[in-house]
VEXLO-123442 format. One line per 4 residues: number of its first residue (from 1); their letters; for each residue x, y, z of C-alpha. Coordinates in steps of 0.05 Angstrom, whole numbers. Layout:
<atoms>
NUM	A	X/Y/Z  ...
</atoms>
This chain:
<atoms>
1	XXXX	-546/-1449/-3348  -590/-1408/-3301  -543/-1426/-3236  -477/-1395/-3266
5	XXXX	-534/-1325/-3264  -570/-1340/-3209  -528/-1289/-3166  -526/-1241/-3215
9	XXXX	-601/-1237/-3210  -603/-1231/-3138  -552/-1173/-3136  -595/-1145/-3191
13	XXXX	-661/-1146/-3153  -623/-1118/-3099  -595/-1057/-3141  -663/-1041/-3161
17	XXXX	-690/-1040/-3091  -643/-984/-3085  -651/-955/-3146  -721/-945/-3132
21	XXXX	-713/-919/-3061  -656/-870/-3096  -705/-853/-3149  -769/-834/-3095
25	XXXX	-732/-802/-3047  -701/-754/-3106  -768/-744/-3141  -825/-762/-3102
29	XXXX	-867/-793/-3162  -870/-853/-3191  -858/-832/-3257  -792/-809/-3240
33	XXXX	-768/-874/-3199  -790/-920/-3258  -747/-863/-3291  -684/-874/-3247
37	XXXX	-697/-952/-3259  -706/-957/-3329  -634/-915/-3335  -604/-963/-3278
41	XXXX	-634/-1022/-3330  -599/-991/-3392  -542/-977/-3365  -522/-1046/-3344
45	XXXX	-539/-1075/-3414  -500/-1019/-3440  -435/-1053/-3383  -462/-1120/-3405
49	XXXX	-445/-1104/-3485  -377/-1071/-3479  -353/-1118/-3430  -375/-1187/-3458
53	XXXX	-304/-1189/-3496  -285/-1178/-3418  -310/-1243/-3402  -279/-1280/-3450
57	XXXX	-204/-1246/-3436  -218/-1261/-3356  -246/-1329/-3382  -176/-1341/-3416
61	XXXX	-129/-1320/-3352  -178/-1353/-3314  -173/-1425/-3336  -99/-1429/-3327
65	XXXX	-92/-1399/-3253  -95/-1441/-3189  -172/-1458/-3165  -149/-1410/-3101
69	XXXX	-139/-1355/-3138  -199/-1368/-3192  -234/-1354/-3128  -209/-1302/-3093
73	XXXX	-223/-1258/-3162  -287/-1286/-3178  -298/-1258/-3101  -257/-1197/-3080
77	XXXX	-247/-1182/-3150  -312/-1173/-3162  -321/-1127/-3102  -266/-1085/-3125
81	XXXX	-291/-1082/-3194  -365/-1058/-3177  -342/-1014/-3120  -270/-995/-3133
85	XXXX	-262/-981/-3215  -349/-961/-3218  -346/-912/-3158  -282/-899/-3126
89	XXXX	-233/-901/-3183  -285/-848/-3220  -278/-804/-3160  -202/-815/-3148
93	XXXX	-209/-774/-3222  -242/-723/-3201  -193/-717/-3140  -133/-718/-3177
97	XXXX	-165/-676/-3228  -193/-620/-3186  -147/-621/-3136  -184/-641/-3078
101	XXXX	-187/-691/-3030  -231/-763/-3038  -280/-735/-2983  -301/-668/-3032
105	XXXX	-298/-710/-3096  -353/-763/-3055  -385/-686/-3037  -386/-650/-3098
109	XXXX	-416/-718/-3137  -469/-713/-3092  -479/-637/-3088  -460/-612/-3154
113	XXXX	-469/-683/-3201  -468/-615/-3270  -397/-599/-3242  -374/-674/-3227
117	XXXX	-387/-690/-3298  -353/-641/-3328  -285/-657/-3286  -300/-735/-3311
121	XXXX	-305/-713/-3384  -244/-658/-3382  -200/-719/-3362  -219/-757/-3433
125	XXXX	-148/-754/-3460  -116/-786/-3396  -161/-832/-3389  -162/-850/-3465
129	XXXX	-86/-855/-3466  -78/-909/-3410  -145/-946/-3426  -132/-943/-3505
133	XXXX	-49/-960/-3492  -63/-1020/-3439  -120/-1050/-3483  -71/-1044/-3544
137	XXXX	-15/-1085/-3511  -68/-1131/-3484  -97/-1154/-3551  -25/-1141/-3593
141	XXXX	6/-1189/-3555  -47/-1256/-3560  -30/-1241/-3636  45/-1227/-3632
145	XXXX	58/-1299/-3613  89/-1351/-3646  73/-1409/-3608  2/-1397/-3623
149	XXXX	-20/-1444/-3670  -98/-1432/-3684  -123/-1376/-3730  -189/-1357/-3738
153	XXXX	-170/-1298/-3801  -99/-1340/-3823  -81/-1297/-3886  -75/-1239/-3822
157	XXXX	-54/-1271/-3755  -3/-1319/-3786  41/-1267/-3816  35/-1229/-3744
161	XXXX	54/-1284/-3709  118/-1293/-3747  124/-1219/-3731  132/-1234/-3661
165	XXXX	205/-1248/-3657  213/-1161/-3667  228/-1152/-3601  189/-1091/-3581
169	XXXX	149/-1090/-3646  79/-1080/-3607  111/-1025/-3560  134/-996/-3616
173	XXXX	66/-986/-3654  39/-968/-3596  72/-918/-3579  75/-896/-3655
177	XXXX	-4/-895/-3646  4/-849/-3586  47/-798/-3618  9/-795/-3676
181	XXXX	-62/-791/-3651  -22/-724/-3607  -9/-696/-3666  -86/-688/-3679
185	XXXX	-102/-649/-3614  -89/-589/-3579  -20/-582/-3552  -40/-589/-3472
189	XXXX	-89/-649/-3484  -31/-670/-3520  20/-686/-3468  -35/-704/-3424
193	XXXX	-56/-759/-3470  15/-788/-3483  40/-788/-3411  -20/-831/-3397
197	XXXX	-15/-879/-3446  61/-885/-3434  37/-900/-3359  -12/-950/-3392
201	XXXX	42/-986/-3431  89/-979/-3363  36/-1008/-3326  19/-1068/-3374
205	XXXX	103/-1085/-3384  102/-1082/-3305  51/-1133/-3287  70/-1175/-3356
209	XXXX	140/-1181/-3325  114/-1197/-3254  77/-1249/-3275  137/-1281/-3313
213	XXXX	183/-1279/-3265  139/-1304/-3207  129/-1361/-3257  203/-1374/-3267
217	XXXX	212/-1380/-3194  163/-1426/-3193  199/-1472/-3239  269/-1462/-3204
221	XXXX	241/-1483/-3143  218/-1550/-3171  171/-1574/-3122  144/-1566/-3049
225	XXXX	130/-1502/-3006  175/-1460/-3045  143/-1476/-3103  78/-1469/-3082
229	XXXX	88/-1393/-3059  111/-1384/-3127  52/-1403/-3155  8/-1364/-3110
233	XXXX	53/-1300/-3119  45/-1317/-3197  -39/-1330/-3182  -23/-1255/-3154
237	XXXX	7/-1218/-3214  -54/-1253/-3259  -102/-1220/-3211  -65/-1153/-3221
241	XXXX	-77/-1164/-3288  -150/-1176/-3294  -160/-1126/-3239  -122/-1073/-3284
245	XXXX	-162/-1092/-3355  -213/-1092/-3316  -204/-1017/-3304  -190/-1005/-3379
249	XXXX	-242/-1034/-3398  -300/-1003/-3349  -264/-934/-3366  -306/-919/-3425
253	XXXX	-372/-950/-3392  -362/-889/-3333  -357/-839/-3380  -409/-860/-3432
257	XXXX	-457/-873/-3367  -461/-799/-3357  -503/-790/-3422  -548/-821/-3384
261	XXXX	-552/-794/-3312  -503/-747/-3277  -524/-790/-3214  -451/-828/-3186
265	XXXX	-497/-877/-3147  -548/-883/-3212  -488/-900/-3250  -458/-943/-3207
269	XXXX	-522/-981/-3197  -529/-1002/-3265  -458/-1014/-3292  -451/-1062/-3220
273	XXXX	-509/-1100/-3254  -466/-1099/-3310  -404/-1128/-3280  -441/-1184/-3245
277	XXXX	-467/-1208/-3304  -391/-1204/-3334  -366/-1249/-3277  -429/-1300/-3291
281	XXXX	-408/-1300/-3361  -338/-1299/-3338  -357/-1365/-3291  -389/-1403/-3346
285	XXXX	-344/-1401/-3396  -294/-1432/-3352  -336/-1483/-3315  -364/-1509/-3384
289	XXXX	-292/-1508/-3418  -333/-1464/-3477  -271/-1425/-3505  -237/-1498/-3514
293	XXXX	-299/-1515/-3552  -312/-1454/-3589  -236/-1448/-3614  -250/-1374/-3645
297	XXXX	-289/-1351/-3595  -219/-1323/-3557  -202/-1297/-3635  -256/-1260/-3632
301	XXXX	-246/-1226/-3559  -183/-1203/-3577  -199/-1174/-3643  -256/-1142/-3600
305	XXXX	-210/-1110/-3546  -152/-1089/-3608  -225/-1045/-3645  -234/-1015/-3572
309	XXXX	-168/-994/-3555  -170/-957/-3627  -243/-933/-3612  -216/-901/-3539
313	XXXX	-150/-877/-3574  -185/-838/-3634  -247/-814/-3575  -201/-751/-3562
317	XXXX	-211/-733/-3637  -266/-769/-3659  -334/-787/-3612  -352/-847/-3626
321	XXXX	-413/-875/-3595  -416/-921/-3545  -472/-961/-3582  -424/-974/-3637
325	XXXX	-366/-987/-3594  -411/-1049/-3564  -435/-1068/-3629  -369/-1080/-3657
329	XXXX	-350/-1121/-3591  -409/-1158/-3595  -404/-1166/-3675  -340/-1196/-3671
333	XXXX	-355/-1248/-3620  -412/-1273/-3655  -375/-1269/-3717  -324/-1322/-3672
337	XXXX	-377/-1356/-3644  -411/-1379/-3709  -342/-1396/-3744  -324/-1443/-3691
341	XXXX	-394/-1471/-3693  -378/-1481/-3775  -307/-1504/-3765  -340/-1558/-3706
345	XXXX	-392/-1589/-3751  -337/-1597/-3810  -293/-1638/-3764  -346/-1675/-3739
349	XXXX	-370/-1688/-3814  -288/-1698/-3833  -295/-1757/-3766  -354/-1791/-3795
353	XXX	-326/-1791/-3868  -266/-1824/-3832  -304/-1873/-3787
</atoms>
C-alpha cells in the first residue's frame, strides 16, 4: 500500500521545506515556522477529509476511461488541481470580484492577505451557488438511474431510481433548492447566488452532454481511427468533468483554509498536500479494483457529495463548520465501507453453506 503514497510523501516533504523557509523568512523564530508548519499540516488533513468522497467519485470515472487518459489526469490534472483550483482559481475570484487584473489580485494576496480575505469571503453566495448546484447534479444523478441495480439504503434509492424516467426531475429540484434557499437572504446576495448556481447546473448539463455525444460518435464510427478519436475526445469531456468537481469540491476547502491563515501560499501549501493524497487515494482504489469489492463504498461517496452540496447551499444562511462538513463525508464512507464488509462476509458464508 505504501507505493500508491509514496509520491505523495515526497511532494509533502517538499511542501514543508517551503513551508518552513516561508515561515522563517516571515517571522524570524522558530516558534513561528513550526507555527506556519503545523497550519500547512492541518490544513491538508482538513483537504484530505472533505475530499476523500473526491477520491472515490474520480475513482468511479476513472476506471471506465482509456489508460491514456487515466494518465494524463492522474498527471496534468493533478497539476491543475494543486496550482490552478488552490491558487489561481482563488485569485481569478478576487479578480473578477474586485475588479482588477490577475497581476494585483497575485499583489494584493501578498501585500494586503486582511483585504484578500475579505474579497474571498464576500463572494460566498457565488461560489456556494455553483459549487452547491454542480455537486447536487453530480450526486442526484448516480441515484436518478434506473439501470442501477445495487442499493446500499433500498427502501430510499429504489424508489429514486424508478423516479428517473421524470425527465428533468433533478434539474428541477435543483433549481427549486436554489430559489428557495434565495428566498432566505438578502435581495443582492440573492441574484448573486442563483445566477451562479444556474451557471453550475449550465456547466454540469454542458460537459454531461459532451461526454454523451462524443461517446455516441464513438459507436457510429464502429471501429478504427475514427473511432479511436472518439474515444479520446470522450476520455476529454470525462477529464472536464473531474477537473470541474474537482473545483466544486476544493471550493469550500479555500474558503474554510482562511480560518486558518490569511497566507495564499500557506494555504496553498497545505491543501496541495491535501490533493496529492486525494490522487494516491484516487490511484489505489482503481489499481486494486476496491470500489468493485467494496460494492457500497461508491453509495456512500455519493450520499457524501448530495450532504455537501446541501451543506455549501444552506452556508449563505447557515455556517456550518468545516469540521462537520468532513465528518459527515467521512461518516458516510465508513458507514459504506463497513456495510460492504458485512454484506461480503454474508455471501461468502451464503457460498460455503452452498458448497
Amino acid at each position: 500500500m505504501l507505493k500508491y503514497f509514496r509520491e505523495s510523501i515526497v511532494f509533502t516533504a517538499v511542501c514543508l521545506g517551503i513551508a518552513a523557509w516561508l515561515g522563517w523568512s516571515m517571522t524570524h523564530t522558530v516558534m513561528g515556522t513550526t507555527g506556519v508548519l503545523w497550519i500547512v499540516l492541518v490544513l491538508g488533513v482538513l483537504e484530505l477529509s472533505l475530499s476523500f468522497d473526491n477520491a472515490v467519485v474520480n475513482a468511479t470515472v476513472l476506471r471506465d476511461m482509456d489508460p491514456v487518459w487515466q494518465r494524463r489526469f492522474l498527471t496534468w490534472g493533478i497539476i491543475i488541481a494543486v496550482f490552478g483550483m488552490r491558487i489561481v482559481f482563488p485569485l481569478a475570484i478576487v479578480a473578477i470580484a474586485a475588479r482588477m487584473g490577475p497581476v494585483d489580485a497575485m499583489m494584493l494576496a501578498m501585500s494586503d492577505p486582511v483585504s484578500y480575505e475579505r474579497i474571498i469571503t464576500e463572494a460566498h453566495a457565488a461560489i456556494s451557488g455553483f459549487g452547491g448546484a454542480f455537486l447536487a447534479m453530480v450526486g442526484l444523478s448516480f441515484f436518478f438511474d434506473e439501470a442501477k441495480d445495487v442499493h446500499w439504503i433500498g427502501v430510499v434509492e429504489r424508489p429514486i431510481a424508478q423516479l428517473s424516467s421524470i425527465s428533468g426531475l433533478a434539474i428541477s429540484l435543483v433549481l427549486i433548492a436554489l430559489y428557495g434557499i434565495a428566498q432566505l437572504i438578502a435581495p443582492a446576495e440573492a441574484m448573486t447566488f442563483l445566477g451562479a448556481g444556474i451557471i453550475g447546473l449550465v456547466t454540469y448539463i454542458a460537459v454531461d452532454a459532451m461526454g454523451e455525444l462524443l461517446e455516441r460518435g464513438g459507436a457510429e464510427h464502429g471501429s478504427g481511427a475514427a473511432a479511436t478519436q472518439a474515444v479520446a475526445k470522450s476520455g476529454l469531456a470525462a477529464f472536464l468533468y473531474l477537473e470541474v468537481l474537482d473545483a466544486s469540491f476544493s471550493l469550500d476547502g479555500v474558503i474554510g483554509a482562511f480560518a486558518l491563515s490569511t497566507n495564499l501560499f500557506v494555504i496553498a501549501l497545505g491543501l496541495g498536500i491535501g490533493a496529492m493524497f486525494v490522487r494516491s487515494l484516487t490511484v489505489m482504489l482503481v489499481d486494486r479494483g476496491t470500489l468493485t469489492d467494496y460494492r457500497f463504498l461508491e453509495h456512500g461517496a455519493f450520499y457524501a457529495i448530495v450532504a455537501l452540496a446541501v451543506i455549501m447551499l444552506i452556508s449563505v444562511r447557515v455556517e456550518v463548520p468545516e469540521a462537520v462538513t468532513g465528518l459527515i463525508g467521512a461518516g458516510l464512507i465508513a458507514l459504506a465501507f463497513y456495510a460492504s464488509l458485512r454484506a461480503n462476509r454474508a455471501e461468502d458464508d451464503s457460498d460455503a453453506v452452498g458448497a
